[in-house]
N, C-alpha and C positions, 0 to 999 in steps of 0.2 A: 024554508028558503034561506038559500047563505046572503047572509050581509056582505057586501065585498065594499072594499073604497079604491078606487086608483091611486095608483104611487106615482108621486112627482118623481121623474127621473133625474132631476136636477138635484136632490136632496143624496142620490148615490154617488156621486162624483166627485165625492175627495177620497181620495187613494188612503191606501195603508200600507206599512211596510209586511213585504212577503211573508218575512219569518214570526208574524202574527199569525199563528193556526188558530181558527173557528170552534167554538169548544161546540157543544150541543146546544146551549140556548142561544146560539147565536143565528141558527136557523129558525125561518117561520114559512108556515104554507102560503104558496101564490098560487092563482089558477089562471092559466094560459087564456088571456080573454080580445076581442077585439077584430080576431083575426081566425080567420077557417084553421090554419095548420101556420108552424113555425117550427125551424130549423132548431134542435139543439147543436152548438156550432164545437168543436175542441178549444177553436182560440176567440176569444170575443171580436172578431171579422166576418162581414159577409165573405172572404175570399177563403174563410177557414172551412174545414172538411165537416159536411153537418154529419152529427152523430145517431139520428133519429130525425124523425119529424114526430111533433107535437102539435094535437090536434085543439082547438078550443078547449075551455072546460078539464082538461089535465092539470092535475095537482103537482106541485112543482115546491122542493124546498128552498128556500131562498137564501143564501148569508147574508146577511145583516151587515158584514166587516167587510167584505172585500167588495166594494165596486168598482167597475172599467167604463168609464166614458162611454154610457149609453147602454150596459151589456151587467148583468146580473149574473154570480155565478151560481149556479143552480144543483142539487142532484133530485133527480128522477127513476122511477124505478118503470123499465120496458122490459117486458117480456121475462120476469122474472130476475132482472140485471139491473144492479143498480150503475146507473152514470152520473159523472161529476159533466158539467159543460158549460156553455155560455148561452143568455136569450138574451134579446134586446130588450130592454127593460120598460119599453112603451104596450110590449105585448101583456103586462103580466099586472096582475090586479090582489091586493093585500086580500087573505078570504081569514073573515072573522069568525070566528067557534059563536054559535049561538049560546 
């Protein structure tokens, strides 16, 4: 069974500047939890064009560096494609490696 903890989404909400690129450790796995399905969005807005839907239980990378007021940027891999995108950061739960 995966350990999971919830993430305070408050603890994402201090920006960084753009021209800060994400190296590799600065992703960790989240898993889509709380909620039946969620949008992955292009811009961190519900008015933004959802990229997929994500279903509970979807494993999701998360950056560590860049957060948007309320919205995590994420990539996921659907249907063999990897996508970069945005979830709302309420939806999504730290999954800890056993």
């Amino acid at each position: 069974m995966v350990d999971e903890q919830r993430i305070d989404s408050e603890s994402f909400d201090q920006e960084v500047p753009e021209e800060s690129q994400p190296t590799q450790n600065e992703w960790r796995t989240n898993v889509i939890s709380d909620v039946h399905a969620v949008n992955l969005r292009l811009k961190p807005s519900t008015d933004s064009r959802s990229l997929a839907i994500l279903v509970e239980g979807v494993e999701v990378q998360v950056n560590k560096r860049i957060p948007t007021k309320g919205w995590r940027t994420v990539k996921v891999t659907v249907d063999d494609k990897v996508l970069d995108g945005y979830v709302m950061s309420r939806y999504l739960t730290v999954k800890k490696e056993d």
